[in-house]
DRENTORKOL-3810 file (N, C-alpha, C; in nm, 4 decimals):
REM DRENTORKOL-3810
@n.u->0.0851; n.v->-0.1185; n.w->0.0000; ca.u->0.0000; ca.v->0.0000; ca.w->0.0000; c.u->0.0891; c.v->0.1240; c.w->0.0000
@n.u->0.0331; n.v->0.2268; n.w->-0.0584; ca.u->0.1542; ca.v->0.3309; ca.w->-0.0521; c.u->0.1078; c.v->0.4014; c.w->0.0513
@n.u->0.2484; n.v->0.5552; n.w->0.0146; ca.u->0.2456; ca.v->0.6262; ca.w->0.1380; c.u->0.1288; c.v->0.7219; c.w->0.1511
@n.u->0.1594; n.v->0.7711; n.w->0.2832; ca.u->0.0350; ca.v->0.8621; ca.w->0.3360; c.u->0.0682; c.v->0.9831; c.w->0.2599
@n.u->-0.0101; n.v->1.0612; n.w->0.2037; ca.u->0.0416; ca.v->1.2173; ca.w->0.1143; c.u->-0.0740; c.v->1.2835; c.w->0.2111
@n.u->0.0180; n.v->1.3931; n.w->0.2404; ca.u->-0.0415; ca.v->1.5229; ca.w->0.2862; c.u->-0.0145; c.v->1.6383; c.w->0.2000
@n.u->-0.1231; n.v->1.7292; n.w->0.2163; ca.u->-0.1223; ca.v->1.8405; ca.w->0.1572; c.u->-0.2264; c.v->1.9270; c.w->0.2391
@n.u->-0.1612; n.v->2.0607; n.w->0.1906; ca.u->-0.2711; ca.v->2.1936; ca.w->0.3065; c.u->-0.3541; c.v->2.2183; c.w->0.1423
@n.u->-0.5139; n.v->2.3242; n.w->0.1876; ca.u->-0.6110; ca.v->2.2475; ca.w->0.0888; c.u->-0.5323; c.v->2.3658; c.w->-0.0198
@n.u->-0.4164; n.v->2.4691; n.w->-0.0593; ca.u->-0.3939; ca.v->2.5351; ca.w->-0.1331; c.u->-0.2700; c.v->2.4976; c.w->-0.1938
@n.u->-0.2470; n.v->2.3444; n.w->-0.1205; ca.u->-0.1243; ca.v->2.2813; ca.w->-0.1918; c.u->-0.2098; c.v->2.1610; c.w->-0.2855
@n.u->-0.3179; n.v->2.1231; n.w->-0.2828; ca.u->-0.3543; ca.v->2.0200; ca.w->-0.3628; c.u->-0.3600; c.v->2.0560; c.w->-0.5064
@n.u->-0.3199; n.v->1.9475; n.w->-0.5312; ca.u->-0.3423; ca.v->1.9832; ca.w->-0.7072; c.u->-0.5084; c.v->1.9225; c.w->-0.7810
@n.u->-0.5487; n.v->1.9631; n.w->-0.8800; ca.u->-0.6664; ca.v->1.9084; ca.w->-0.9448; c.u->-0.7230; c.v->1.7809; c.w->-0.9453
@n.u->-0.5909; n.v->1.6830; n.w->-0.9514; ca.u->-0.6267; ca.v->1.5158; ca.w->-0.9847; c.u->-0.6315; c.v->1.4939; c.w->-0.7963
@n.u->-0.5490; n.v->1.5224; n.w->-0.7691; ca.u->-0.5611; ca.v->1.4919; ca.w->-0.6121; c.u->-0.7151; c.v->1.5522; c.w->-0.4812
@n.u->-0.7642; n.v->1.6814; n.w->-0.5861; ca.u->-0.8691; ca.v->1.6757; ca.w->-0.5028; c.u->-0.9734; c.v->1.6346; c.w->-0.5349
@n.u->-1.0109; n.v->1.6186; n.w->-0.6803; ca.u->-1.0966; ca.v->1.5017; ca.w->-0.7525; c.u->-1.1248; c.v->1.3955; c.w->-0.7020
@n.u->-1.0230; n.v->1.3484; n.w->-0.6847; ca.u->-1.0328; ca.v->1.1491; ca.w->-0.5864; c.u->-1.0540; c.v->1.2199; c.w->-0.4749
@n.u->-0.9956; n.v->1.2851; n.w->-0.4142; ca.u->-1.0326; ca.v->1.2410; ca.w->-0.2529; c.u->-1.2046; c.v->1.3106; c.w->-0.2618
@n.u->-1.2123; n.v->1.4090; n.w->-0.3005; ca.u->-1.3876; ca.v->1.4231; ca.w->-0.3428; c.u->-1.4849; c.v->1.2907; c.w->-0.3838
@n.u->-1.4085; n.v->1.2490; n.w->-0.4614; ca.u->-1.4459; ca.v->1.1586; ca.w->-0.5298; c.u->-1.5204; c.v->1.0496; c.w->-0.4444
@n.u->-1.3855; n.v->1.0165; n.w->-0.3576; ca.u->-1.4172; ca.v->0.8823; ca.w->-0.2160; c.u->-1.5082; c.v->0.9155; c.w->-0.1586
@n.u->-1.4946; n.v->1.0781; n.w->-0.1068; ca.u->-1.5918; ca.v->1.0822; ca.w->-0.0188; c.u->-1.7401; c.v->1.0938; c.w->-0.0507
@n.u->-1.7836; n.v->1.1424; n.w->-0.1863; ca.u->-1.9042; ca.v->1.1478; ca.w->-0.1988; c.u->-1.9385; c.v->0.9770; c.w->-0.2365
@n.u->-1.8981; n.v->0.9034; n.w->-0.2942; ca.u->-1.8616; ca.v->0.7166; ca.w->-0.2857; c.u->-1.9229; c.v->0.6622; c.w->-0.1524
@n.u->-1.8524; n.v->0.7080; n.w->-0.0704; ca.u->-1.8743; ca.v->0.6623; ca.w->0.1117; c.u->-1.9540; c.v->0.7574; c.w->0.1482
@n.u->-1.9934; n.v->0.8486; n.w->0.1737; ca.u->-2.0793; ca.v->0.8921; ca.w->0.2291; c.u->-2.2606; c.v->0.9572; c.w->0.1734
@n.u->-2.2272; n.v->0.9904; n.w->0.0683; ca.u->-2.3716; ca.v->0.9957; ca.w->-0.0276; c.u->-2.4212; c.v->0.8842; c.w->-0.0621
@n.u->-2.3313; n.v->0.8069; n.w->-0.1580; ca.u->-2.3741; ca.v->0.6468; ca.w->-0.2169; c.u->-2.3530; c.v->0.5762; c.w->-0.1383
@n.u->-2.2838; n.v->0.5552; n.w->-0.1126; ca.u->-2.3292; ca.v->0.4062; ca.w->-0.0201; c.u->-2.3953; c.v->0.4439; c.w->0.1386
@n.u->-2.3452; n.v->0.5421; n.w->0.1579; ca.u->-2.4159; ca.v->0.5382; ca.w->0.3162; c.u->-2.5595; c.v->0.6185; c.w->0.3065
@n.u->-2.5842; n.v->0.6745; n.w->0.1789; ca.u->-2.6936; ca.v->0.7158; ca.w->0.1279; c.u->-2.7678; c.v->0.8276; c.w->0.1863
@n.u->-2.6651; n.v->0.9115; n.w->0.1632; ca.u->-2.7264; ca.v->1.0052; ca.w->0.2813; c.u->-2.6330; c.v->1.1945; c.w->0.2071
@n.u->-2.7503; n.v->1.1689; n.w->0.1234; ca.u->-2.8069; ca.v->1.3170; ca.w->0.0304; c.u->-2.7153; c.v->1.4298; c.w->0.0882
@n.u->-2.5854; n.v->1.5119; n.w->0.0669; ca.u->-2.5491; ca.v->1.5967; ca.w->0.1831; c.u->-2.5140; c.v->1.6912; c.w->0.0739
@n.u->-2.4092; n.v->1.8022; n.w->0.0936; ca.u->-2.3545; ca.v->1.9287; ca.w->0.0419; c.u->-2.2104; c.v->1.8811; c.w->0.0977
@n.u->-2.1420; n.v->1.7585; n.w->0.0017; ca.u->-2.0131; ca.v->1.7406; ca.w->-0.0044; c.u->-1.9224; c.v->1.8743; c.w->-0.0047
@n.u->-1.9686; n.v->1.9464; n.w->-0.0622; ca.u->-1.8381; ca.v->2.0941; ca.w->-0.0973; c.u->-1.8905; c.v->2.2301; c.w->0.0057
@n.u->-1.8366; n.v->2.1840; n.w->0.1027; ca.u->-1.8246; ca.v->2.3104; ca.w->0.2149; c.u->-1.7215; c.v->2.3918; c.w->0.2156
@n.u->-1.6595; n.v->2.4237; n.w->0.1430; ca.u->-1.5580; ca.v->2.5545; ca.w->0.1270; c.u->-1.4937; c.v->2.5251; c.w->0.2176
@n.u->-1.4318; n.v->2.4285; n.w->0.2964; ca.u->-1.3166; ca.v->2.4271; ca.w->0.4113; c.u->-1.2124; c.v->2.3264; c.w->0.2924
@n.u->-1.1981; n.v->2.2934; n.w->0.2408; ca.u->-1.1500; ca.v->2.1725; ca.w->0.1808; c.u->-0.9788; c.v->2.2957; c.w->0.0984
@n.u->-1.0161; n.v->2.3474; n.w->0.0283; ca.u->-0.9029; ca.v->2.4467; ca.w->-0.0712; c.u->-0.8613; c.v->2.5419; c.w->0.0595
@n.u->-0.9070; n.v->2.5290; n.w->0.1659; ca.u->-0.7925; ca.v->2.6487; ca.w->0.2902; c.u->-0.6987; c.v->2.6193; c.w->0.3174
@n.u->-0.5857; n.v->2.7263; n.w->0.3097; ca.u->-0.4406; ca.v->2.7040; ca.w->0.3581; c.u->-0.4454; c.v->2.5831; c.w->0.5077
@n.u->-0.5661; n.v->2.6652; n.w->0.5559; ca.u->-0.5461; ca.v->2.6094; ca.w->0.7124; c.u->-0.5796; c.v->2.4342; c.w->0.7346
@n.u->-0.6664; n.v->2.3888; n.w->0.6191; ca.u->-0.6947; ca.v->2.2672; ca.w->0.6033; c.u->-0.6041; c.v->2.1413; c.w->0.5653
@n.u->-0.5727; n.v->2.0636; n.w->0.6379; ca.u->-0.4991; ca.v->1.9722; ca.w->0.5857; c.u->-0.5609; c.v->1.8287; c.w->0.5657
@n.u->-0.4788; n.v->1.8070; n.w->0.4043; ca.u->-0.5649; ca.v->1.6708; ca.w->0.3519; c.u->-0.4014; c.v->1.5358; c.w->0.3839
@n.u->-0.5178; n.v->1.4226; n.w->0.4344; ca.u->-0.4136; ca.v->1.3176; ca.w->0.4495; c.u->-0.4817; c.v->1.2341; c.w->0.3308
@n.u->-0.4045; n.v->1.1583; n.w->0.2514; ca.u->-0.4614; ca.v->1.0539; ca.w->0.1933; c.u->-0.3869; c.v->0.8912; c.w->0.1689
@n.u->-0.4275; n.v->0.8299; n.w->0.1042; ca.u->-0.2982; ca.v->0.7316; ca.w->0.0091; c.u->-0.3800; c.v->0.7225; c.w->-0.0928
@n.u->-0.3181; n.v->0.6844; n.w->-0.1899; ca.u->-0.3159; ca.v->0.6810; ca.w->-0.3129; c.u->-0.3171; c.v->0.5242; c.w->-0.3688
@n.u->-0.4172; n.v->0.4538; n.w->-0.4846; ca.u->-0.4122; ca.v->0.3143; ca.w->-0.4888; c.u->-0.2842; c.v->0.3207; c.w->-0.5668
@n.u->-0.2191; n.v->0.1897; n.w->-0.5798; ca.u->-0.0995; ca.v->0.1491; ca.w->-0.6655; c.u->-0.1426; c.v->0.1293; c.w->-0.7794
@n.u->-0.2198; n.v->0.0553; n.w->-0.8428; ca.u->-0.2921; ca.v->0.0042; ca.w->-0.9399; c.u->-0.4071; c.v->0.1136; c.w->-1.0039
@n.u->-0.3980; n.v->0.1050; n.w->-1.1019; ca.u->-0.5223; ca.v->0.2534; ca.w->-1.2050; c.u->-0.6828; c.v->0.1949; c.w->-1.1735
@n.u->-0.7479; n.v->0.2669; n.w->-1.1682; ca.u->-0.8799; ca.v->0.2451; ca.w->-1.1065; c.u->-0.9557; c.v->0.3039; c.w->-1.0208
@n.u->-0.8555; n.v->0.2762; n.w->-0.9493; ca.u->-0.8921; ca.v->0.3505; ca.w->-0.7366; c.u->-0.8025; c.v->0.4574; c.w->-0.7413
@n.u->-0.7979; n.v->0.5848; n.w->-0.7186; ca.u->-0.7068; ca.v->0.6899; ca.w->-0.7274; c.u->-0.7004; c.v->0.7357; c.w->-0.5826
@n.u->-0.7647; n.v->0.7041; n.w->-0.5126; ca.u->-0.7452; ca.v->0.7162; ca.w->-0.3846; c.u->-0.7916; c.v->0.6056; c.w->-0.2867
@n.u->-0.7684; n.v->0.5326; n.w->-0.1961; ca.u->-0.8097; ca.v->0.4314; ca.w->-0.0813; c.u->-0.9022; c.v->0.4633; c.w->0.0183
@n.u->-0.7952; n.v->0.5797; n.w->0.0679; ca.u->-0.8439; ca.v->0.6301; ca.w->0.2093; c.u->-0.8236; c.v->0.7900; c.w->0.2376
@n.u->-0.8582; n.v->0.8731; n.w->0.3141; ca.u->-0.8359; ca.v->0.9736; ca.w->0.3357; c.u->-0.9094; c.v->1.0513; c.w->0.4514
@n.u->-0.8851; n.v->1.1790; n.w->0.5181; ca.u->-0.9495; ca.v->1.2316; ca.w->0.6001; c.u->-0.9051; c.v->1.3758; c.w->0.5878
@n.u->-0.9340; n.v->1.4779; n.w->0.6893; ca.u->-0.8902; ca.v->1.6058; ca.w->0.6651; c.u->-0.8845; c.v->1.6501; c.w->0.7961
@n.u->-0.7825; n.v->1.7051; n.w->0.8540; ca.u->-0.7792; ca.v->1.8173; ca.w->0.9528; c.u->-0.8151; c.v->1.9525; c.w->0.9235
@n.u->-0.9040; n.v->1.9999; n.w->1.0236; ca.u->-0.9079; ca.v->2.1649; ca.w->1.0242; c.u->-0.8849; c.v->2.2131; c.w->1.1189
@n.u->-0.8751; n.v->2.3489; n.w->1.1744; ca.u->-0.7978; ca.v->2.4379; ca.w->1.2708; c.u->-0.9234; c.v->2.4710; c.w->1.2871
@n.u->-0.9650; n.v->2.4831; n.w->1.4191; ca.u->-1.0565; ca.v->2.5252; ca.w->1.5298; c.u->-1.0737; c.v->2.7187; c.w->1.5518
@n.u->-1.1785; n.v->2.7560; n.w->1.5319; ca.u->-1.1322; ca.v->2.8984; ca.w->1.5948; c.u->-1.0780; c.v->2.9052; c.w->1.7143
@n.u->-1.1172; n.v->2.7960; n.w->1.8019; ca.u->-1.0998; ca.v->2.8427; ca.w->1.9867; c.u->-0.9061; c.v->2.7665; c.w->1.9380
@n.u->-0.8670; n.v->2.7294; n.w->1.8420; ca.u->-0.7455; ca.v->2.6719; ca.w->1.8902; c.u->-0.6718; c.v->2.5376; c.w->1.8474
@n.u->-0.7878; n.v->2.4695; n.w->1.8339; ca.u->-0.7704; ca.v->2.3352; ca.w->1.8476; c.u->-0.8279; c.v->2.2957; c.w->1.7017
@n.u->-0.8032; n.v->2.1174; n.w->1.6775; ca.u->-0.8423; ca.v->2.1389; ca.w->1.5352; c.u->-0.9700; c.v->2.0081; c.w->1.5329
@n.u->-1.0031; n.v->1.9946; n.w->1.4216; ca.u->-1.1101; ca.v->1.9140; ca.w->1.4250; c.u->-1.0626; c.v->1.8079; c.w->1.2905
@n.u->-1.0836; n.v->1.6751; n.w->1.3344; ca.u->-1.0372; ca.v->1.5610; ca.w->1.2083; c.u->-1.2334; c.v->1.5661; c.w->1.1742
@n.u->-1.2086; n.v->1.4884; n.w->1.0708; ca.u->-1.2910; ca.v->1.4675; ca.w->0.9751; c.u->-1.3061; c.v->1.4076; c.w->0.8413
@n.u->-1.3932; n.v->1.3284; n.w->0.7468; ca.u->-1.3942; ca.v->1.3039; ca.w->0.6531; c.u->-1.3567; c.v->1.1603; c.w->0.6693
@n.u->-1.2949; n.v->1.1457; n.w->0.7413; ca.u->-1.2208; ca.v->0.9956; ca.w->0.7768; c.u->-1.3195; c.v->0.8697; c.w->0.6789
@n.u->-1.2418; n.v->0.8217; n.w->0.5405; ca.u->-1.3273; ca.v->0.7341; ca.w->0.5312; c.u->-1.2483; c.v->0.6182; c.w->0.4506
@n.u->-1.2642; n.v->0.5094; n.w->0.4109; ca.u->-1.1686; ca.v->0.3848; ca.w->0.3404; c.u->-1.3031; c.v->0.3880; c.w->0.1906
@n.u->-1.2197; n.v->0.3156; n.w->0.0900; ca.u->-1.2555; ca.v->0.2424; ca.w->0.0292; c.u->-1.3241; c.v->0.0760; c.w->0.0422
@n.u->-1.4456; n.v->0.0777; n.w->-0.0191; ca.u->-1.4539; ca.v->-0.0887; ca.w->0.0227; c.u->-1.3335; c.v->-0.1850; c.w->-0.0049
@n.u->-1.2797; n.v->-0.1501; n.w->-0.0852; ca.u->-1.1514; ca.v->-0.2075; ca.w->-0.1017; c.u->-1.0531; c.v->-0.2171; c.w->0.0083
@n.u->-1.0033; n.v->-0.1236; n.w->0.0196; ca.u->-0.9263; ca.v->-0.0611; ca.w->0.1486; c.u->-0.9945; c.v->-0.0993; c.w->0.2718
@n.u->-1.0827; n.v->-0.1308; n.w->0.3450; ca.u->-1.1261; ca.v->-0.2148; ca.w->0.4883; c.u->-1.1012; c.v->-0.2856; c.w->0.5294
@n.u->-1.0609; n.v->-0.2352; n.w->0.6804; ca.u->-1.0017; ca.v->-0.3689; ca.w->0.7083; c.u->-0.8716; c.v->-0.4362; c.w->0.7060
@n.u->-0.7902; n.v->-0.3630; n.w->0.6973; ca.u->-0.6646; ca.v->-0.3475; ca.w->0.6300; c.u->-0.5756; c.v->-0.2336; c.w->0.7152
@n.u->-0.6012; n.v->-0.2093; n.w->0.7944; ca.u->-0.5590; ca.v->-0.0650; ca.w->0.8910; c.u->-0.5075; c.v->0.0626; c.w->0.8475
@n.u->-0.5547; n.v->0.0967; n.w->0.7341; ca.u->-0.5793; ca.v->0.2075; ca.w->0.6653; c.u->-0.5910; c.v->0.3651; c.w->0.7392
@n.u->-0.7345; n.v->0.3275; n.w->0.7879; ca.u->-0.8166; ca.v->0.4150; ca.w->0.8618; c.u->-0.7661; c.v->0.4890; c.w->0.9939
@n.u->-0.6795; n.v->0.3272; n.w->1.0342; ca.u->-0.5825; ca.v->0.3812; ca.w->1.1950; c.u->-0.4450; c.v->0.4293; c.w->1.1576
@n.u->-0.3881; n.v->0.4529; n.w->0.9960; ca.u->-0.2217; ca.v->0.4528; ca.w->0.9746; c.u->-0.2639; c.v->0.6276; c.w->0.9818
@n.u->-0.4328; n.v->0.6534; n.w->0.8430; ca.u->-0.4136; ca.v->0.8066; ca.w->0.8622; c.u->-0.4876; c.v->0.8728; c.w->0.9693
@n.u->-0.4859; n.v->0.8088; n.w->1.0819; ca.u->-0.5647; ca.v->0.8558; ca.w->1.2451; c.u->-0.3912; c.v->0.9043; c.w->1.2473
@n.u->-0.3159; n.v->0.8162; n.w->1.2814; ca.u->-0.1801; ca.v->0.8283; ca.w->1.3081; c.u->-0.1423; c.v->0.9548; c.w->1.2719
@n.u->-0.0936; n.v->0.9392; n.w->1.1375; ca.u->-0.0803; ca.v->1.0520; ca.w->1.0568; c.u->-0.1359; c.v->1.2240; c.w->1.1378
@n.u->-0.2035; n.v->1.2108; n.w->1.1567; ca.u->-0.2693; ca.v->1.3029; ca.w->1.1667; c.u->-0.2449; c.v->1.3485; c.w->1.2692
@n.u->-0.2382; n.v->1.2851; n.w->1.3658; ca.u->-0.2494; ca.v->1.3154; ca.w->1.5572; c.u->-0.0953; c.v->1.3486; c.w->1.5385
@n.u->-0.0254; n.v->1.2784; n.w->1.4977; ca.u->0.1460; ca.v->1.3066; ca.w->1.4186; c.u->0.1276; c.v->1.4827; c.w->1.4396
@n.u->0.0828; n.v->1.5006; n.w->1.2960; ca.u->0.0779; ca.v->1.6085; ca.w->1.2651; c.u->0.0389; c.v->1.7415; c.w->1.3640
@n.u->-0.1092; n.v->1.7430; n.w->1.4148; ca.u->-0.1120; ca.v->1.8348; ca.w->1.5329; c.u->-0.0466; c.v->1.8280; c.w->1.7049
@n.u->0.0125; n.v->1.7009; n.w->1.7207; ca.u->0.0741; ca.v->1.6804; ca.w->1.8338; c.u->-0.0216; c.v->1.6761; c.w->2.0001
@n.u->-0.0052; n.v->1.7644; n.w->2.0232; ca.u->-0.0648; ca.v->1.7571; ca.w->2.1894; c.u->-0.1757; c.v->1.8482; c.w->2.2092
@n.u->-0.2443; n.v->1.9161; n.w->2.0776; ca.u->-0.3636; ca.v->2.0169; ca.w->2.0696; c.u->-0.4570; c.v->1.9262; c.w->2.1314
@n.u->-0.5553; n.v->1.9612; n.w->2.1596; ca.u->-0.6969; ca.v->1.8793; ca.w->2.1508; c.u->-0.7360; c.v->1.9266; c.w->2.0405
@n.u->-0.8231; n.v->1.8182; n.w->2.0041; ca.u->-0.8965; ca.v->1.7713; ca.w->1.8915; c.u->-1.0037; c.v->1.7143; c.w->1.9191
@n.u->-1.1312; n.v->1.7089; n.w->1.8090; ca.u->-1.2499; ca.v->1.6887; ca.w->1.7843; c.u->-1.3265; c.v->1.6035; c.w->1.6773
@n.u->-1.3346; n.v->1.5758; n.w->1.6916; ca.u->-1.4723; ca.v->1.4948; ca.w->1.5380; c.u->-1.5878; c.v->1.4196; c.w->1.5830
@n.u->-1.6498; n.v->1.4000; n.w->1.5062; ca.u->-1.8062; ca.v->1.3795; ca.w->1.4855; c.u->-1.8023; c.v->1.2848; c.w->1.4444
@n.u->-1.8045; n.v->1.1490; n.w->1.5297; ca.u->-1.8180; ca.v->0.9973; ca.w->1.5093; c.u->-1.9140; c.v->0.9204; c.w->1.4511
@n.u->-1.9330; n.v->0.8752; n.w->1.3310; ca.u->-2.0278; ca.v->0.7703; ca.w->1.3536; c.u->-2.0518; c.v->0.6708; c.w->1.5182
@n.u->-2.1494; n.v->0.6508; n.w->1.5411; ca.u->-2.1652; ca.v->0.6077; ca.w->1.6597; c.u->-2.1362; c.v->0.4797; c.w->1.6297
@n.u->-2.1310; n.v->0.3843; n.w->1.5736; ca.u->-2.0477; ca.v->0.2394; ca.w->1.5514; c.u->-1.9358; c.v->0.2693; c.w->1.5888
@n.u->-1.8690; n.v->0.3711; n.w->1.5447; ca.u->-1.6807; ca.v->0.3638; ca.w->1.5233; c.u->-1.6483; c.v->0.4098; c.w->1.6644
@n.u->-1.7369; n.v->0.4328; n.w->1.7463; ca.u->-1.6727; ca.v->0.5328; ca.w->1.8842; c.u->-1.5843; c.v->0.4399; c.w->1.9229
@n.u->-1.5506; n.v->0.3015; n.w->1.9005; ca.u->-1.4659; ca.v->0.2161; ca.w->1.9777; c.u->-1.2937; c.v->0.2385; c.w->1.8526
@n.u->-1.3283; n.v->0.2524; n.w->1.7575; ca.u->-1.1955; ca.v->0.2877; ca.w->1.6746; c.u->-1.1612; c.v->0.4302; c.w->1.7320
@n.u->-1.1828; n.v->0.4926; n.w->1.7556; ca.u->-1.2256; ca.v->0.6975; ca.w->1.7588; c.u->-1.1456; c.v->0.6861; c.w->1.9403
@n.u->-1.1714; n.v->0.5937; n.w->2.0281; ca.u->-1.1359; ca.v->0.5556; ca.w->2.1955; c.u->-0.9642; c.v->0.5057; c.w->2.1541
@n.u->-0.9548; n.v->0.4340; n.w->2.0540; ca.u->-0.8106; ca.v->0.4186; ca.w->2.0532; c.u->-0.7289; c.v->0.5350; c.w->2.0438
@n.u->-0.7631; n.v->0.6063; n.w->1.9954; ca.u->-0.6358; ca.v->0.7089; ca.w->1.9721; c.u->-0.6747; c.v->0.7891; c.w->2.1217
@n.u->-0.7497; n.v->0.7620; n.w->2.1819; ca.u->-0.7409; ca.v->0.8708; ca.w->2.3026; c.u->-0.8917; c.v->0.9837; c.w->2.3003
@n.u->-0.9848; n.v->0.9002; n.w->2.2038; ca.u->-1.1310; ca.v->0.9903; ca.w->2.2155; c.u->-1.2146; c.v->0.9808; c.w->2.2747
@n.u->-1.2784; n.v->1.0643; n.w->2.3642; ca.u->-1.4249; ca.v->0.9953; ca.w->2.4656; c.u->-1.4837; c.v->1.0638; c.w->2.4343
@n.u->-1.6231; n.v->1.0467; n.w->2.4228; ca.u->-1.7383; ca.v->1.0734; ca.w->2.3739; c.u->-1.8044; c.v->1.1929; c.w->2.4914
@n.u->-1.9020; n.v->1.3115; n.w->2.4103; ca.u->-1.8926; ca.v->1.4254; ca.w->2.4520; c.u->-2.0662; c.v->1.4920; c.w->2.4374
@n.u->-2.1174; n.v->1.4284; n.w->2.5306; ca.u->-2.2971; ca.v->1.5276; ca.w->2.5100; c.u->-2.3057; c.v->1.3602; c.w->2.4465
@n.u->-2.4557; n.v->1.4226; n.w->2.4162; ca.u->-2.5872; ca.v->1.2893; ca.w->2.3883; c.u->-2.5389; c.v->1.2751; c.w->2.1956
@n.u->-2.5955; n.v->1.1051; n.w->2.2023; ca.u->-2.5943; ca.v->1.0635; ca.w->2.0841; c.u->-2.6632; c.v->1.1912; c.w->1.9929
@n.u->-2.6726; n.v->1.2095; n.w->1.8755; ca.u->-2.7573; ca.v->1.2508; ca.w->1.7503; c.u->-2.7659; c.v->1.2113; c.w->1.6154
@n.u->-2.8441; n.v->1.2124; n.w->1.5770; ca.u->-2.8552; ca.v->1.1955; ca.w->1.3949; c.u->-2.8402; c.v->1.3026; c.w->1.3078
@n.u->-2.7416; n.v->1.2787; n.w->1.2302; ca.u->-2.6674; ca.v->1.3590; ca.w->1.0903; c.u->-2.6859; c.v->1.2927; c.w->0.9799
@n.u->-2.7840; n.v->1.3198; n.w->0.8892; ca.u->-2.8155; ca.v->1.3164; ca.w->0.7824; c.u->-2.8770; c.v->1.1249; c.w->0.8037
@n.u->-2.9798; n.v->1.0662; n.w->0.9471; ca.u->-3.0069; ca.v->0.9660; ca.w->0.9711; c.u->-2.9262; c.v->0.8745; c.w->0.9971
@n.u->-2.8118; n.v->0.9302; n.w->1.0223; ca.u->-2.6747; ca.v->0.8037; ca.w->1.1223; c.u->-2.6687; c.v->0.8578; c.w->1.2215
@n.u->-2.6620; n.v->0.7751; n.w->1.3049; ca.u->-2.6508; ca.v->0.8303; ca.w->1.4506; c.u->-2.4654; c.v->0.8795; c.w->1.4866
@n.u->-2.4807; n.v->0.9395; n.w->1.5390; ca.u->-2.3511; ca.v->1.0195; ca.w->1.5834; c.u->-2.3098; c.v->1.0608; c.w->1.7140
@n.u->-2.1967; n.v->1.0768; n.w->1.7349; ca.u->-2.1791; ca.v->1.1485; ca.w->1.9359; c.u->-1.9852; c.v->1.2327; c.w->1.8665
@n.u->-2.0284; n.v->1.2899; n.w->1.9999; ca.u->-1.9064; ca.v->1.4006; ca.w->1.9733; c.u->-1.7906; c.v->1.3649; c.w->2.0289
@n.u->-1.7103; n.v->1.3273; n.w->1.9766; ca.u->-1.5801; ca.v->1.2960; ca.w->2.0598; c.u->-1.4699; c.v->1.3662; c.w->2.0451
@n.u->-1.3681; n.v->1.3991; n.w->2.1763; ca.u->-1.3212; ca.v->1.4970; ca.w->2.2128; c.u->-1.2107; c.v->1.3939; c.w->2.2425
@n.u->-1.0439; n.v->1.4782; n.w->2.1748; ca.u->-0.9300; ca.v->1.4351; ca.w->2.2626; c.u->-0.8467; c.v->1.5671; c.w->2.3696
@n.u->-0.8218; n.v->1.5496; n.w->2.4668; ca.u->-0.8022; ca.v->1.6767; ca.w->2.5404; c.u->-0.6734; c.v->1.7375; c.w->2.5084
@n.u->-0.6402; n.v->1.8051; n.w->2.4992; ca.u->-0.4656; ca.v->1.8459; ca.w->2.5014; c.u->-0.3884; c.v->1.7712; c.w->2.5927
@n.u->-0.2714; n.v->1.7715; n.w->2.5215; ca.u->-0.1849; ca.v->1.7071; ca.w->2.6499; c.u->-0.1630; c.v->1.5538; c.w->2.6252
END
């Protein structure tokens, strides 16, 4: 499997934000079926950073990927976090968790869990934050890593 590529969202190039667009409307519109506004203008900000990998083989142009953003209060928020059906299962999902926590170090951090995954989301150091809810009919809870 190849390496993890990062980029801030004003370093991506065209083919690179295509696929990772690409995945995510894949995983989260189609298959998880759930109608949204993929293009929220955080994605092309300096302040945004994209993790991905890239397939080896032509076809799949991307596997896996997620995105960090910078918090107003400070802190940043992961997100997007999603695999290819291909890519599952395969520890993908936990190399660019890695990646990432890498990257901001000892900030606290935030994201918006599918409520299945809260037990992947507890490994890196996340506990869950206020009452379950539904986002776009998946249930969800807020999980918080503290600084430090």
């Amino acid at each position: 499997m190849s390496d993890i590529q990062v980029a801030n969202g004003d370093e991506l190039n065209t083919a690179d934000a295509y696929a990772i667009l690409r995945l995510r409307v894949d995983v989260f519109v189609v298959e998880q079926e759930c109608p949204y506004s993929e293009l929220d203008g955080r994605d092309l900000l300096v302040s945004t950073r994209h993790f991905w990998v890239a397939a080896e083989e032509a076809g799949e142009p991307v596997l896996g990927c997620l995105r960090v953003l910078e918090e107003p209060d400070g802190g940043y928020r992961i997100g997007r976090v999603c695999t290819s059906v291909k890519a599952r299962g395969t520890g993908l999902a936990a190399r660019l968790m890695r990646a990432a926590l890498e990257s901001i170090g000892d900030a606290e951090s935030v994201l918006d869990a599918q409520t299945y995954a809260t037990g992947f989301y507890a490994k890196f150091g996340y506990r869950p934050e206020g009452a379950e809810y539904l986002e776009d009919g998946i249930p969800h809870v807020v999980m918080r890593r503290p600084a430090g």
